[in-house]
C-alpha positions as CSV (number, residue, x, y, z in Angstrom):
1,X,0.0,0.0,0.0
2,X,1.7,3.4,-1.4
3,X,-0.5,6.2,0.8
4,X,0.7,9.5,0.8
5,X,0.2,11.8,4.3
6,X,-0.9,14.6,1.4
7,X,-3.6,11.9,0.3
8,X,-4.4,11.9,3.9
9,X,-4.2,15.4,4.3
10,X,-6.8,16.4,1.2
11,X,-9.2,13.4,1.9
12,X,-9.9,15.5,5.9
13,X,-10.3,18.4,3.9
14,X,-12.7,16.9,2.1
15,X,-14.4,15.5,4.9
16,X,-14.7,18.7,6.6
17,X,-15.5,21.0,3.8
18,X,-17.4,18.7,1.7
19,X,-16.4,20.2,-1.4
20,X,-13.7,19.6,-3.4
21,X,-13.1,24.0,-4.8
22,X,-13.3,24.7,-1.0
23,X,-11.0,21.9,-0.4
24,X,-8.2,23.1,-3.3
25,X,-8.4,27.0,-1.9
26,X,-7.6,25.7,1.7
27,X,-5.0,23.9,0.8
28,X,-3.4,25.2,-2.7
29,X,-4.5,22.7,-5.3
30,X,-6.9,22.7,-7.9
31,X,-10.1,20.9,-8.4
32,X,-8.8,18.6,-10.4
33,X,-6.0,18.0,-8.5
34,X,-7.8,17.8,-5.3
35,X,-10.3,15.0,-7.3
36,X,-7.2,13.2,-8.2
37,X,-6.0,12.7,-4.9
38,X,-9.0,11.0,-3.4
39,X,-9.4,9.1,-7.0
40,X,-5.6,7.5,-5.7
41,X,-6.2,7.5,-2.2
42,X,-9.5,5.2,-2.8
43,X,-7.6,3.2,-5.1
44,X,-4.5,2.0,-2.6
45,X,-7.4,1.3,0.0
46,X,-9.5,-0.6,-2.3
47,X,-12.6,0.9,-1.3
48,X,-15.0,4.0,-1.7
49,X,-14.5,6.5,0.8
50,X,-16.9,9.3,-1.1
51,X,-20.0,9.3,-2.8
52,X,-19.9,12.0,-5.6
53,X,-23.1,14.2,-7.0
54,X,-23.2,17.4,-8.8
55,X,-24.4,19.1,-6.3
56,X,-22.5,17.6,-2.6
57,X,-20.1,15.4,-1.5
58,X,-21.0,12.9,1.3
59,X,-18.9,10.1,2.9
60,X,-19.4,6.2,2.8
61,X,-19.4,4.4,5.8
62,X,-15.4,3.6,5.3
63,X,-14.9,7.5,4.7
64,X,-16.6,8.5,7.8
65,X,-14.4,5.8,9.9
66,X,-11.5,6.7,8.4
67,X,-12.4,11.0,8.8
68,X,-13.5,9.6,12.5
69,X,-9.9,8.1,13.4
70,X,-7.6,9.7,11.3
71,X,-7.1,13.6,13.1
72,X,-5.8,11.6,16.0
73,X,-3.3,9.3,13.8
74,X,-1.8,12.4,12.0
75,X,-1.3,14.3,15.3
76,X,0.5,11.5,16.8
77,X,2.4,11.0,13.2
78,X,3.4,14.9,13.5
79,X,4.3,14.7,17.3
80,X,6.9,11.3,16.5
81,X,8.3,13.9,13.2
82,X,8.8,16.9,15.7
83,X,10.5,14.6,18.4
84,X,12.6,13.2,16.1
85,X,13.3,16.0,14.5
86,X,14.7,17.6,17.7
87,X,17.3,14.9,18.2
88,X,19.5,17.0,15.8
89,X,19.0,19.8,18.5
90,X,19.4,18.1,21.3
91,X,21.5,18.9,24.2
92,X,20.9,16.5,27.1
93,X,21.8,13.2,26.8
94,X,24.6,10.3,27.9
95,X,27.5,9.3,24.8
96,X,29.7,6.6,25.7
97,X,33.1,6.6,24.6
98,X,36.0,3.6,24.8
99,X,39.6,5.2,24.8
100,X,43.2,3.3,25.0
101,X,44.5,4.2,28.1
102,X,47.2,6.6,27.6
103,X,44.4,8.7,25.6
104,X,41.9,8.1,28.8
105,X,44.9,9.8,30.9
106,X,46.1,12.3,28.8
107,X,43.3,13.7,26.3
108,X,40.0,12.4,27.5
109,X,40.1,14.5,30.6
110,X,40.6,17.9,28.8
111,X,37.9,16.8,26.2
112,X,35.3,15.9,28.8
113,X,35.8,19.2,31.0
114,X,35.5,21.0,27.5
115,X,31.9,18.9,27.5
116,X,30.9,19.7,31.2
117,X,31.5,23.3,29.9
118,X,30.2,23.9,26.7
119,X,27.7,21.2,26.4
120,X,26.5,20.7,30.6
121,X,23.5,18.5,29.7
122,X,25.3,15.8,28.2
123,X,27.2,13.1,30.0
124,X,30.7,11.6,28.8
125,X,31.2,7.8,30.1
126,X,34.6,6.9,29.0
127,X,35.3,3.7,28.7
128,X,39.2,2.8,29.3
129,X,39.9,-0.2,27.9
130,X,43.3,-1.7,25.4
131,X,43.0,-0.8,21.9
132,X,41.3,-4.6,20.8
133,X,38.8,-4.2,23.7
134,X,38.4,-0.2,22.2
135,X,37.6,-1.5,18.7
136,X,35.2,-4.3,19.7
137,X,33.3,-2.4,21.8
138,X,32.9,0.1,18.9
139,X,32.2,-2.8,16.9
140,X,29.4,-4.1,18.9
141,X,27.6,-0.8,18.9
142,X,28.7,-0.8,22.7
143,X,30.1,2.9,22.8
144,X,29.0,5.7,20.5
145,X,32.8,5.7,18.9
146,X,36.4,5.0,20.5
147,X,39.9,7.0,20.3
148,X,42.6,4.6,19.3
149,X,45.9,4.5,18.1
150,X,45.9,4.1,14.0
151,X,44.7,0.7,13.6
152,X,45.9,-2.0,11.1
153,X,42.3,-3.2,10.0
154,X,40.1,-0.4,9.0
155,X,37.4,-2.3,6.5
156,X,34.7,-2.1,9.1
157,X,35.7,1.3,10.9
158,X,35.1,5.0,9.7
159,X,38.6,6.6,10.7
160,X,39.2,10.6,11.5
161,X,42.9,11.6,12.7
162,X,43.1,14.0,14.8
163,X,46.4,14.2,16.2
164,X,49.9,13.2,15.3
165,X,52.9,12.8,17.2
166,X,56.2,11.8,17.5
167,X,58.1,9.0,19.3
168,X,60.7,9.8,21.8
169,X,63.1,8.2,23.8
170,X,63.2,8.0,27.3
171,X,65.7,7.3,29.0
172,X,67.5,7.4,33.3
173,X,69.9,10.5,33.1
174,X,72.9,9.1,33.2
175,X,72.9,7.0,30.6
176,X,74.6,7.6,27.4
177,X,71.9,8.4,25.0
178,X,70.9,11.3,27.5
179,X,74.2,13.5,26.8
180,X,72.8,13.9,23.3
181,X,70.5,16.4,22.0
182,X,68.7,13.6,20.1
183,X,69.2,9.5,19.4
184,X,68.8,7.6,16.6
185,X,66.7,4.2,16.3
186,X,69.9,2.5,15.8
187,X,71.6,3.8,18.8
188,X,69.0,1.4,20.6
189,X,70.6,-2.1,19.1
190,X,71.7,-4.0,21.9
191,X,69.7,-1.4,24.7
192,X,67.6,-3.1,27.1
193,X,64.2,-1.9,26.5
194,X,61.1,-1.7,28.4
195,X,58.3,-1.4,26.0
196,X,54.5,-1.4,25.8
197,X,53.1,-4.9,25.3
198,X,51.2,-5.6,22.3
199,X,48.0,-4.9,23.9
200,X,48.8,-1.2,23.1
201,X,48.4,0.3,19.7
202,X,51.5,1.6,19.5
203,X,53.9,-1.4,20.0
204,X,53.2,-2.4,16.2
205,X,54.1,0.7,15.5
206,X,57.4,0.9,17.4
207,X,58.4,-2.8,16.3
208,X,57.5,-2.0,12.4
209,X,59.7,1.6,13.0
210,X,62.4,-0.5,15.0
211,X,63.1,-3.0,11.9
212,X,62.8,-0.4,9.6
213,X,65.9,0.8,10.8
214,X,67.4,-2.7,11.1
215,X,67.6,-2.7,14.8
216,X,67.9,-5.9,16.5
217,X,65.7,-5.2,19.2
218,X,66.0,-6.7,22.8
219,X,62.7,-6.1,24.3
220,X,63.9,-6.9,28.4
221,X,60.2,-6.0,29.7
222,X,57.0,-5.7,28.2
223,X,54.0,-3.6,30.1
224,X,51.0,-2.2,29.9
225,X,50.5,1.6,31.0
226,X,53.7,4.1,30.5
227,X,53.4,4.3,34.2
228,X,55.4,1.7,34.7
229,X,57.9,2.2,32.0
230,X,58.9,5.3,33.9
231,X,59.3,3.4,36.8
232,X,61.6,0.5,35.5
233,X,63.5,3.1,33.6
234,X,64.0,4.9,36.8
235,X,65.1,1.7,38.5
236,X,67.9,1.3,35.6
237,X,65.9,-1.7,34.4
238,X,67.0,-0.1,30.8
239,X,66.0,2.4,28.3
240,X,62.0,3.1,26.2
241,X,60.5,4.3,23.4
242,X,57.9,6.0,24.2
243,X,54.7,8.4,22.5
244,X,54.8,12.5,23.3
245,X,51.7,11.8,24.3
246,X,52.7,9.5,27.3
247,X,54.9,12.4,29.0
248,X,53.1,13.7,31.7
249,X,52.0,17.4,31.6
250,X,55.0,17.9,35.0
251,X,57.3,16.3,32.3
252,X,59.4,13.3,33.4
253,X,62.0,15.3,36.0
254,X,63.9,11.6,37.5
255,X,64.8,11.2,33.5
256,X,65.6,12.1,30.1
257,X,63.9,12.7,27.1
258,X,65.3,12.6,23.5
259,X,64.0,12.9,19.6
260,X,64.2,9.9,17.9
261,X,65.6,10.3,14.5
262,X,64.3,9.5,11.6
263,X,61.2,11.0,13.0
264,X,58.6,8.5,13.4
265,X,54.5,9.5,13.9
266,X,51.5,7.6,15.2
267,X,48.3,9.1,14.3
268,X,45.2,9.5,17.4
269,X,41.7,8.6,15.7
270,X,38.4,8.7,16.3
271,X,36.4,5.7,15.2
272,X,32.8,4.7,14.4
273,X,31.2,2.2,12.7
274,X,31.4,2.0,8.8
275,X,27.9,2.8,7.2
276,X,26.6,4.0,10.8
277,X,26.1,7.7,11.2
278,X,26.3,8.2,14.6
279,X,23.4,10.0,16.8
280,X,23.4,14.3,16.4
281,X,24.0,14.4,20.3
282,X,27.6,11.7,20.0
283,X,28.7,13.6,16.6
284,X,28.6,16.9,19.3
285,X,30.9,15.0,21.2
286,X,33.2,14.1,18.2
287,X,33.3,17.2,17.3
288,X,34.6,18.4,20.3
289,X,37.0,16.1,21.2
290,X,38.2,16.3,17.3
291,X,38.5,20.4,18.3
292,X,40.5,20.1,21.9
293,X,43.1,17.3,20.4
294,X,43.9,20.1,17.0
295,X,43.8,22.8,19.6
296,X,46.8,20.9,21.1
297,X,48.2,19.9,18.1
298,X,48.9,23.8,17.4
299,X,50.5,24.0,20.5
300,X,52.8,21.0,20.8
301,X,56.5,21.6,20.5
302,X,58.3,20.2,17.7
303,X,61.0,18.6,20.1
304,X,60.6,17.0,23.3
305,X,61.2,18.6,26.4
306,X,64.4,18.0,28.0
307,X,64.7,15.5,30.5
Protein backbone atom coordinates (compact mmCIF):
# COMPACT_ATOMS: atom_id res chain seq x y z
CA UNK A 1 0.00 0.00 0.00
CA UNK A 2 1.75 3.37 -1.41
CA UNK A 3 -0.52 6.22 0.76
CA UNK A 4 0.70 9.54 0.81
CA UNK A 5 0.18 11.80 4.31
CA UNK A 6 -0.85 14.62 1.38
CA UNK A 7 -3.59 11.95 0.30
CA UNK A 8 -4.45 11.86 3.90
CA UNK A 9 -4.21 15.41 4.26
CA UNK A 10 -6.77 16.42 1.15
CA UNK A 11 -9.22 13.40 1.87
CA UNK A 12 -9.88 15.48 5.93
CA UNK A 13 -10.33 18.36 3.92
CA UNK A 14 -12.67 16.89 2.11
CA UNK A 15 -14.44 15.54 4.91
CA UNK A 16 -14.71 18.73 6.61
CA UNK A 17 -15.48 21.01 3.84
CA UNK A 18 -17.43 18.71 1.66
CA UNK A 19 -16.45 20.20 -1.38
CA UNK A 20 -13.70 19.63 -3.44
CA UNK A 21 -13.08 23.99 -4.76
CA UNK A 22 -13.27 24.74 -0.98
CA UNK A 23 -10.98 21.88 -0.44
CA UNK A 24 -8.22 23.11 -3.32
CA UNK A 25 -8.43 26.99 -1.91
CA UNK A 26 -7.56 25.75 1.65
CA UNK A 27 -4.95 23.88 0.80
CA UNK A 28 -3.45 25.17 -2.73
CA UNK A 29 -4.51 22.75 -5.26
CA UNK A 30 -6.93 22.66 -7.90
CA UNK A 31 -10.05 20.92 -8.36
CA UNK A 32 -8.80 18.56 -10.39
CA UNK A 33 -6.01 17.99 -8.53
CA UNK A 34 -7.85 17.76 -5.31
CA UNK A 35 -10.31 14.95 -7.30
CA UNK A 36 -7.19 13.24 -8.23
CA UNK A 37 -5.96 12.69 -4.92
CA UNK A 38 -9.05 11.00 -3.45
CA UNK A 39 -9.43 9.05 -6.98
CA UNK A 40 -5.55 7.48 -5.74
CA UNK A 41 -6.18 7.55 -2.20
CA UNK A 42 -9.48 5.24 -2.77
CA UNK A 43 -7.55 3.16 -5.09
CA UNK A 44 -4.53 2.03 -2.60
CA UNK A 45 -7.41 1.30 0.02
CA UNK A 46 -9.47 -0.62 -2.27
CA UNK A 47 -12.60 0.87 -1.29
CA UNK A 48 -14.99 3.97 -1.73
CA UNK A 49 -14.50 6.54 0.77
CA UNK A 50 -16.91 9.26 -1.08
CA UNK A 51 -20.01 9.35 -2.82
CA UNK A 52 -19.86 12.00 -5.62
CA UNK A 53 -23.06 14.16 -6.98
CA UNK A 54 -23.17 17.43 -8.83
CA UNK A 55 -24.44 19.11 -6.29
CA UNK A 56 -22.54 17.61 -2.64
CA UNK A 57 -20.11 15.38 -1.54
CA UNK A 58 -21.03 12.85 1.25
CA UNK A 59 -18.88 10.09 2.89
CA UNK A 60 -19.36 6.19 2.80
CA UNK A 61 -19.40 4.37 5.85
CA UNK A 62 -15.37 3.63 5.33
CA UNK A 63 -14.95 7.52 4.73
CA UNK A 64 -16.65 8.53 7.80
CA UNK A 65 -14.39 5.81 9.88
CA UNK A 66 -11.53 6.72 8.36
CA UNK A 67 -12.42 11.00 8.82
CA UNK A 68 -13.53 9.64 12.50
CA UNK A 69 -9.92 8.08 13.44
CA UNK A 70 -7.61 9.74 11.35
CA UNK A 71 -7.07 13.63 13.07
CA UNK A 72 -5.79 11.62 15.98
CA UNK A 73 -3.28 9.26 13.82
CA UNK A 74 -1.79 12.36 11.97
CA UNK A 75 -1.31 14.32 15.34
CA UNK A 76 0.50 11.48 16.77
CA UNK A 77 2.42 11.04 13.25
CA UNK A 78 3.44 14.87 13.54
CA UNK A 79 4.26 14.67 17.26
CA UNK A 80 6.86 11.32 16.48
CA UNK A 81 8.26 13.91 13.23
CA UNK A 82 8.85 16.94 15.71
CA UNK A 83 10.53 14.57 18.43
CA UNK A 84 12.60 13.15 16.09
CA UNK A 85 13.30 16.02 14.45
CA UNK A 86 14.72 17.65 17.71
CA UNK A 87 17.29 14.94 18.21
CA UNK A 88 19.45 17.00 15.79
CA UNK A 89 19.01 19.82 18.49
CA UNK A 90 19.35 18.07 21.30
CA UNK A 91 21.53 18.92 24.22
CA UNK A 92 20.93 16.53 27.12
CA UNK A 93 21.76 13.16 26.79
CA UNK A 94 24.62 10.30 27.91
CA UNK A 95 27.52 9.30 24.80
CA UNK A 96 29.73 6.59 25.67
CA UNK A 97 33.05 6.58 24.65
CA UNK A 98 36.04 3.61 24.75
CA UNK A 99 39.58 5.21 24.81
CA UNK A 100 43.17 3.33 25.04
CA UNK A 101 44.49 4.16 28.14
CA UNK A 102 47.22 6.57 27.57
CA UNK A 103 44.39 8.67 25.57
CA UNK A 104 41.91 8.14 28.76
CA UNK A 105 44.93 9.79 30.86
CA UNK A 106 46.13 12.30 28.75
CA UNK A 107 43.30 13.73 26.25
CA UNK A 108 39.97 12.39 27.54
CA UNK A 109 40.07 14.45 30.62
CA UNK A 110 40.60 17.85 28.84
CA UNK A 111 37.92 16.84 26.18
CA UNK A 112 35.26 15.92 28.84
CA UNK A 113 35.75 19.18 31.02
CA UNK A 114 35.49 21.01 27.54
CA UNK A 115 31.89 18.94 27.51
CA UNK A 116 30.92 19.72 31.16
CA UNK A 117 31.48 23.32 29.88
CA UNK A 118 30.20 23.89 26.67
CA UNK A 119 27.66 21.21 26.36
CA UNK A 120 26.51 20.73 30.59
CA UNK A 121 23.50 18.48 29.65
CA UNK A 122 25.29 15.84 28.15
CA UNK A 123 27.20 13.06 29.96
CA UNK A 124 30.74 11.59 28.76
CA UNK A 125 31.23 7.84 30.09
CA UNK A 126 34.61 6.86 28.99
CA UNK A 127 35.28 3.69 28.74
CA UNK A 128 39.24 2.77 29.26
CA UNK A 129 39.92 -0.22 27.90
CA UNK A 130 43.33 -1.71 25.40
CA UNK A 131 43.03 -0.82 21.85
CA UNK A 132 41.34 -4.59 20.84
CA UNK A 133 38.81 -4.21 23.72
CA UNK A 134 38.37 -0.20 22.17
CA UNK A 135 37.62 -1.51 18.70
CA UNK A 136 35.17 -4.33 19.68
CA UNK A 137 33.34 -2.44 21.85
CA UNK A 138 32.94 0.10 18.93
CA UNK A 139 32.19 -2.80 16.93
CA UNK A 140 29.37 -4.09 18.91
CA UNK A 141 27.61 -0.77 18.91
CA UNK A 142 28.72 -0.85 22.73
CA UNK A 143 30.05 2.88 22.82
CA UNK A 144 29.02 5.73 20.49
CA UNK A 145 32.79 5.74 18.95
CA UNK A 146 36.43 5.04 20.47
CA UNK A 147 39.92 7.04 20.29
CA UNK A 148 42.61 4.62 19.25
CA UNK A 149 45.86 4.53 18.08
CA UNK A 150 45.91 4.09 14.01
CA UNK A 151 44.67 0.70 13.61
CA UNK A 152 45.93 -1.98 11.10
CA UNK A 153 42.28 -3.19 9.96
CA UNK A 154 40.11 -0.37 9.00
CA UNK A 155 37.43 -2.27 6.53
CA UNK A 156 34.72 -2.10 9.10
CA UNK A 157 35.72 1.32 10.93
CA UNK A 158 35.13 5.05 9.73
CA UNK A 159 38.63 6.63 10.70
CA UNK A 160 39.17 10.64 11.51
CA UNK A 161 42.92 11.62 12.67
CA UNK A 162 43.14 13.99 14.79
CA UNK A 163 46.43 14.23 16.22
CA UNK A 164 49.89 13.22 15.25
CA UNK A 165 52.95 12.83 17.21
CA UNK A 166 56.16 11.84 17.48
CA UNK A 167 58.12 8.99 19.32
CA UNK A 168 60.73 9.79 21.78
CA UNK A 169 63.11 8.21 23.81
CA UNK A 170 63.22 7.98 27.29
CA UNK A 171 65.68 7.30 28.98
CA UNK A 172 67.50 7.39 33.26
CA UNK A 173 69.87 10.54 33.15
CA UNK A 174 72.87 9.14 33.16
CA UNK A 175 72.89 6.98 30.56
CA UNK A 176 74.59 7.64 27.37
CA UNK A 177 71.93 8.39 25.03
CA UNK A 178 70.89 11.25 27.51
CA UNK A 179 74.17 13.53 26.77
CA UNK A 180 72.82 13.89 23.34
CA UNK A 181 70.45 16.41 21.97
CA UNK A 182 68.74 13.62 20.10
CA UNK A 183 69.18 9.53 19.42
CA UNK A 184 68.80 7.60 16.63
CA UNK A 185 66.69 4.16 16.34
CA UNK A 186 69.92 2.54 15.77
CA UNK A 187 71.58 3.79 18.76
CA UNK A 188 68.96 1.39 20.61
CA UNK A 189 70.55 -2.06 19.15
CA UNK A 190 71.72 -3.95 21.87
CA UNK A 191 69.73 -1.44 24.69
CA UNK A 192 67.59 -3.11 27.13
CA UNK A 193 64.18 -1.90 26.45
CA UNK A 194 61.11 -1.68 28.39
CA UNK A 195 58.30 -1.42 26.04
CA UNK A 196 54.53 -1.41 25.79
CA UNK A 197 53.08 -4.87 25.27
CA UNK A 198 51.18 -5.59 22.26
CA UNK A 199 48.01 -4.88 23.89
CA UNK A 200 48.76 -1.20 23.06
CA UNK A 201 48.38 0.30 19.68
CA UNK A 202 51.50 1.56 19.47
CA UNK A 203 53.89 -1.45 20.03
CA UNK A 204 53.17 -2.38 16.24
CA UNK A 205 54.14 0.73 15.46
CA UNK A 206 57.41 0.93 17.38
CA UNK A 207 58.36 -2.83 16.25
CA UNK A 208 57.51 -2.02 12.43
CA UNK A 209 59.65 1.56 13.03
CA UNK A 210 62.43 -0.54 15.02
CA UNK A 211 63.12 -3.04 11.95
CA UNK A 212 62.79 -0.41 9.57
CA UNK A 213 65.88 0.78 10.82
CA UNK A 214 67.38 -2.68 11.07
CA UNK A 215 67.60 -2.74 14.83
CA UNK A 216 67.93 -5.92 16.48
CA UNK A 217 65.66 -5.15 19.15
CA UNK A 218 66.04 -6.69 22.78
CA UNK A 219 62.65 -6.14 24.31
CA UNK A 220 63.85 -6.86 28.37
CA UNK A 221 60.19 -5.96 29.69
CA UNK A 222 57.02 -5.69 28.21
CA UNK A 223 54.04 -3.59 30.11
CA UNK A 224 50.97 -2.23 29.86
CA UNK A 225 50.54 1.56 30.98
CA UNK A 226 53.74 4.05 30.46
CA UNK A 227 53.43 4.33 34.21
CA UNK A 228 55.42 1.66 34.65
CA UNK A 229 57.86 2.20 32.01
CA UNK A 230 58.90 5.34 33.90
CA UNK A 231 59.31 3.43 36.79
CA UNK A 232 61.61 0.52 35.48
CA UNK A 233 63.55 3.09 33.61
CA UNK A 234 64.01 4.95 36.81
CA UNK A 235 65.08 1.66 38.55
CA UNK A 236 67.91 1.35 35.63
CA UNK A 237 65.92 -1.65 34.38
CA UNK A 238 66.96 -0.06 30.83
CA UNK A 239 66.03 2.39 28.29
CA UNK A 240 61.98 3.08 26.16
CA UNK A 241 60.54 4.30 23.44
CA UNK A 242 57.88 6.03 24.21
CA UNK A 243 54.72 8.45 22.45
CA UNK A 244 54.84 12.46 23.30
CA UNK A 245 51.68 11.79 24.32
CA UNK A 246 52.70 9.47 27.35
CA UNK A 247 54.92 12.45 29.02
CA UNK A 248 53.11 13.71 31.70
CA UNK A 249 52.04 17.38 31.59
CA UNK A 250 54.96 17.92 35.04
CA UNK A 251 57.34 16.31 32.33
CA UNK A 252 59.41 13.27 33.45
CA UNK A 253 62.00 15.32 36.03
CA UNK A 254 63.89 11.55 37.49
CA UNK A 255 64.76 11.17 33.47
CA UNK A 256 65.59 12.05 30.09
CA UNK A 257 63.88 12.75 27.14
CA UNK A 258 65.29 12.59 23.55
CA UNK A 259 64.01 12.88 19.63
CA UNK A 260 64.21 9.86 17.86
CA UNK A 261 65.61 10.33 14.46
CA UNK A 262 64.27 9.49 11.58
CA UNK A 263 61.16 11.04 13.02
CA UNK A 264 58.56 8.49 13.37
CA UNK A 265 54.53 9.50 13.93
CA UNK A 266 51.46 7.63 15.16
CA UNK A 267 48.32 9.08 14.26
CA UNK A 268 45.23 9.48 17.44
CA UNK A 269 41.73 8.62 15.69
CA UNK A 270 38.41 8.74 16.31
CA UNK A 271 36.39 5.68 15.17
CA UNK A 272 32.84 4.66 14.45
CA UNK A 273 31.19 2.16 12.68
CA UNK A 274 31.44 1.99 8.85
CA UNK A 275 27.86 2.79 7.17
CA UNK A 276 26.64 4.00 10.77
CA UNK A 277 26.10 7.67 11.15
CA UNK A 278 26.28 8.24 14.58
CA UNK A 279 23.45 10.03 16.85
CA UNK A 280 23.44 14.26 16.41
CA UNK A 281 23.97 14.39 20.31
CA UNK A 282 27.63 11.71 20.05
CA UNK A 283 28.66 13.60 16.57
CA UNK A 284 28.57 16.93 19.26
CA UNK A 285 30.93 15.04 21.16
CA UNK A 286 33.21 14.12 18.22
CA UNK A 287 33.35 17.25 17.27
CA UNK A 288 34.64 18.39 20.35
CA UNK A 289 36.99 16.06 21.20
CA UNK A 290 38.16 16.32 17.28
CA UNK A 291 38.47 20.41 18.31
CA UNK A 292 40.46 20.12 21.89
CA UNK A 293 43.11 17.28 20.43
CA UNK A 294 43.86 20.10 17.00
CA UNK A 295 43.79 22.76 19.57
CA UNK A 296 46.78 20.94 21.13
CA UNK A 297 48.23 19.87 18.07
CA UNK A 298 48.94 23.79 17.41
CA UNK A 299 50.51 24.04 20.54
CA UNK A 300 52.83 21.00 20.76
CA UNK A 301 56.53 21.60 20.47
CA UNK A 302 58.34 20.22 17.70
CA UNK A 303 60.97 18.57 20.06
CA UNK A 304 60.62 17.00 23.30
CA UNK A 305 61.19 18.56 26.45
CA UNK A 306 64.41 17.99 28.00
CA UNK A 307 64.68 15.50 30.46
Amino acid sequence: MNVTLRQLQVFLSVAATRNFSRTGDQIGLTQPAVSRSITELEAQLGLQLLNRTTREVELTDAGRSLAARLPRVLEDLEATLLDVRGMATALHGRVRVASSPTLSANLLPDCIARCQRELPGVQVVLLDRIQNDVLASVLSGEVDFGVVIDPSDREALHCESIYTEPFCLACPPAHRLARRRQARWTDLGGEPLVLLDHASGSRRLIDRALAAQGVEAHVAHEVGHPTTIFRMLDAGLGVSVIPMLALPPEGLPRLAVRPLQPRVDRDIMLVHRRNRALAPLAQRVWDLVRGVARERQALTSPAPPRG
